[in-house]
C-alpha positions in Angstrom: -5.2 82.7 44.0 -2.6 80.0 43.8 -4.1 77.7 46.1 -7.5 77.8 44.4 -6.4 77.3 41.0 -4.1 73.8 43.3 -7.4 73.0 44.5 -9.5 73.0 41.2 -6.8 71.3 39.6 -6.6 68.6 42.1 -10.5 67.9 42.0 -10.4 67.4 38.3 -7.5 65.1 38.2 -9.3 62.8 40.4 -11.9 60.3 39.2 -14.8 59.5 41.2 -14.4 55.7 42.6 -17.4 54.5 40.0 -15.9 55.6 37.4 -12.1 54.5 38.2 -13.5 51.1 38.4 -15.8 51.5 35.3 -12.0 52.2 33.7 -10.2 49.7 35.5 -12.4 46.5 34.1 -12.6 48.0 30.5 -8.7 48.2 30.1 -8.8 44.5 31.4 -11.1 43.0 29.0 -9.2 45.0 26.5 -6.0 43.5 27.6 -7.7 40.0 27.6 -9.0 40.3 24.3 -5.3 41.4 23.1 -4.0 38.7 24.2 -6.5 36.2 22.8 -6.1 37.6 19.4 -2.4 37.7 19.4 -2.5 33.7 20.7 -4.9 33.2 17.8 -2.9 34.8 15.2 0.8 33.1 16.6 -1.2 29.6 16.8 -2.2 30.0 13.0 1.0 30.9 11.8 2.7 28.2 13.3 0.3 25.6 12.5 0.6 27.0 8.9 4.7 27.3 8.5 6.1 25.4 11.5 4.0 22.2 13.2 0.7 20.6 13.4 -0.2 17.8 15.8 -1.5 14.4 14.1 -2.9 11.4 16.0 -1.8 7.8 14.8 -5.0 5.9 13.5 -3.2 2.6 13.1 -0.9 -0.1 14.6 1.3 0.1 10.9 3.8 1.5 13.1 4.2 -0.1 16.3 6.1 -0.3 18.4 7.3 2.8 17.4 4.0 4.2 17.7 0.9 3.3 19.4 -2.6 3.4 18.3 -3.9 6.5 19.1 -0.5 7.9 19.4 -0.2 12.1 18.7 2.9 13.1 17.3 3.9 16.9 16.6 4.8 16.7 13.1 7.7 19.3 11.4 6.7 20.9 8.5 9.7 22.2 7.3 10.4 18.7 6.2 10.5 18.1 2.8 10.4 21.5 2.0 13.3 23.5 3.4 14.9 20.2 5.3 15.2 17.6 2.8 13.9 13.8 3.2 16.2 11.5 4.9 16.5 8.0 5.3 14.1 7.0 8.4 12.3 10.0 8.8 8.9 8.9 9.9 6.8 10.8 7.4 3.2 11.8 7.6 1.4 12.2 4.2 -1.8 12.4 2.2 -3.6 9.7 0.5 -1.1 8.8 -2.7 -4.2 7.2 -4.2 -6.2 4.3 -2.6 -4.4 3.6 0.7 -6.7 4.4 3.3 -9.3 1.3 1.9 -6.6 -0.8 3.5 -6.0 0.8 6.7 -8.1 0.7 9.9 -9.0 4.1 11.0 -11.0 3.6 14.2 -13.7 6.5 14.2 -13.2 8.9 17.2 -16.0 8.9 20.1 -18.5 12.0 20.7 -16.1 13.2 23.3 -12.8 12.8 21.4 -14.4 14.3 18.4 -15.1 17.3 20.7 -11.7 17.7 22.1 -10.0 17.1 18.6 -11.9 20.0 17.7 -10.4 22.3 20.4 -7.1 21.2 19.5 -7.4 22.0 16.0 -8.5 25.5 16.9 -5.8 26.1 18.6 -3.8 24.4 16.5 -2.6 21.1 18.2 -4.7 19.2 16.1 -5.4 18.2 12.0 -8.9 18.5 11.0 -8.3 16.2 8.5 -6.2 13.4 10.6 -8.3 11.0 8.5 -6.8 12.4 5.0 -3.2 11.2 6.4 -0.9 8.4 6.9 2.3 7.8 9.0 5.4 5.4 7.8 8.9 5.6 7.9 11.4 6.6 4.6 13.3 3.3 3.5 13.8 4.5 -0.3 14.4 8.0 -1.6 14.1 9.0 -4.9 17.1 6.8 -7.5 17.6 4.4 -4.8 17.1 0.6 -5.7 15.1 -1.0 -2.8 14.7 -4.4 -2.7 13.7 -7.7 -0.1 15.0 -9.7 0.6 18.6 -10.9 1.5 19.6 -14.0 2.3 19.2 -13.1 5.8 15.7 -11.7 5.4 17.0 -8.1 5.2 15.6 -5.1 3.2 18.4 -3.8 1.0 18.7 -0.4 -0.3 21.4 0.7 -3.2 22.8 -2.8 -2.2 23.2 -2.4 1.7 21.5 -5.1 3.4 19.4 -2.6 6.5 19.8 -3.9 10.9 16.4 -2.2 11.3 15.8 -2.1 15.4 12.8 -0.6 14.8 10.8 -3.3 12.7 8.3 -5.3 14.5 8.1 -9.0 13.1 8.1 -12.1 14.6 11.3 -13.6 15.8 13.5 -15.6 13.0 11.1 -14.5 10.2 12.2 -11.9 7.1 12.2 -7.9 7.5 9.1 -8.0 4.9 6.9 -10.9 4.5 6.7 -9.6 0.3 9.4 -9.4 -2.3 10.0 -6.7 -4.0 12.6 -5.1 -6.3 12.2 -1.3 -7.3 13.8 2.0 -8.3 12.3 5.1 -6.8 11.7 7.3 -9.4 12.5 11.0 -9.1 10.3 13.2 -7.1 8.7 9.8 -4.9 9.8 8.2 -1.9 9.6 4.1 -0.4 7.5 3.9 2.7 7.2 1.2 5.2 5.2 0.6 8.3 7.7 -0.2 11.2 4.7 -3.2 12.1 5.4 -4.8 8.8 3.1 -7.5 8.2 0.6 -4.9 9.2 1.2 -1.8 7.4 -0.7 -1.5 4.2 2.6 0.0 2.9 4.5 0.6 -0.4 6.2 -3.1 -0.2 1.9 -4.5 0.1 1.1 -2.1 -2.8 3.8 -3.0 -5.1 3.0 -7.1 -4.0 -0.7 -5.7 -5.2 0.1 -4.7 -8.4 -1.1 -1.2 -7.4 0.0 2.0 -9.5 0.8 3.8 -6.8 3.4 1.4 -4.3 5.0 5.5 -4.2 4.8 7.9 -2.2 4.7 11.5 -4.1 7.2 13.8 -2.4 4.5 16.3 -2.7 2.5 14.5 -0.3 4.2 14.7 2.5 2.7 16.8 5.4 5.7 16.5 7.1 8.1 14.8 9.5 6.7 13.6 12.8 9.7 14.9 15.4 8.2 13.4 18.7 5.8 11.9 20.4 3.1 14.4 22.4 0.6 12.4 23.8 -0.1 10.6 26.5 2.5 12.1 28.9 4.3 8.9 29.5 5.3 8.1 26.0 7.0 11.3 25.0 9.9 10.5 23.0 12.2 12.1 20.0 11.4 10.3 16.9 14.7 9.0 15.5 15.6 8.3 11.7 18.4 5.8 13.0 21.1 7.0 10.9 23.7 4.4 11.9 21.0 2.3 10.2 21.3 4.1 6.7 24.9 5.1 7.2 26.4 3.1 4.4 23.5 3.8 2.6 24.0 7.3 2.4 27.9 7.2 1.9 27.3 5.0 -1.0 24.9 7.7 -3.0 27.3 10.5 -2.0 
């Protein structure tokens, strides 16, 4: 009697072949679809609270950053890491500044893989929308150009900017300019500055809006992503602002 009930039992725990398999490929495409999901929902939540990927659609900022650049952009900056002097800041449109920059228009194929990245959250759908330029003046500082030595001065600290790109033996800015931030707006210039339709060309414009609304910032742009061979950490240059920021203090 025991042995038969052994027997029974063992036939019924046993699945025939067909079937086993049947199971086998059903809890893999059920594993494979968990996993996609989970990658979709961890890609939207950091593209929403942590990062998103832009691509640079000028030369305002070169050498710094090269046409067609991507950077991965922070965006915890401004909002729970405040604004620093020579954070390179991506932003919205303030209000007429993309008339004046060249935004080359992206090929059938680019367009196509842009729109992968953005699914997955590596790209901006709305790259165009944006700008990138680097924080000279935060809000109460007095920004002005130039020194007697062709320098930008900020709160009265003439700026050694390493990263500018001008010709040799000619001034930090090509304009003059002499502003107060006002509260809740930042100073942005392009690192390429007599080709970076900037705050400094704005102002020299007559423009209402040489500012930057802190609310416009996107975020800070931490490094360079793309192509391989020009990864790099995007510096602020503090030495740069040093006395800067010991003076406001």
């Amino acid at each position: 009697m025991t042995d038969e009930l052994a027997t029974t039992a063992d036939d019924t725990a046993e699945l025939p072949p067909r079937r086993s398999r049947s199971r086998g490929v059903a809890l893999f495409l059920r594993d494979i679809l968990f996993i996609f999901l989970a990658a979709l929902l961890i890609s939207f939540l950091i593209k929403t609270f942590l990062i998103r990927s832009f691509y640079i659609p000028s030369g305002s900022m070169e050498e710094t950053l090269h046409l067609q650049d991507r950077v991965i952009v922070s965006l915890l900056t401004p909002g729970l890491t405040p604004l620093q002097h020579g954070d390179v800041v991506v932003f919205t449109d303030p209000g007429g500044w993309l008339e004046d920059e060249s935004t080359p228009q992206s090929s059938g194929g680019q367009s196509a893989i842009n729109s992968v990245l953005s699914f997955v959250g590596l790209a901006a759908p709305d790259d165009n929308n944006h700008l990138i330029k680097r924080v000279i003046g935060l809000p109460g500082d007095h920004v002005k150009c130039c020194s007697p030595l062709g320098q930008v001065e900020v709160n009265g600290i003439p700026l050694n900017e390493p990263y500018v790109n001008v010709p040799k033996g000619t001034p930090a800015e090509q304009y003059s300019f002499n502003v107060t931030v006002p509260k809740g707006d930042i100073w942005v210039m392009g690192d390429n500055r007599n080709e970076s339709a900037d705050s400094a060309y704005h102002e020299h414009e007559h423009d209402a809006t040489p500012f930057v609304p802190i609310s416009d910032v996107t975020g800070r742009a931490m490094v360079i992503s793309w192509p391989a061979s020009r990864w790099t950490y995007l510096s602020n240059y503090p030495n740069v602002f040093l006395d800067v920021d010991k003076k406001k203090k």
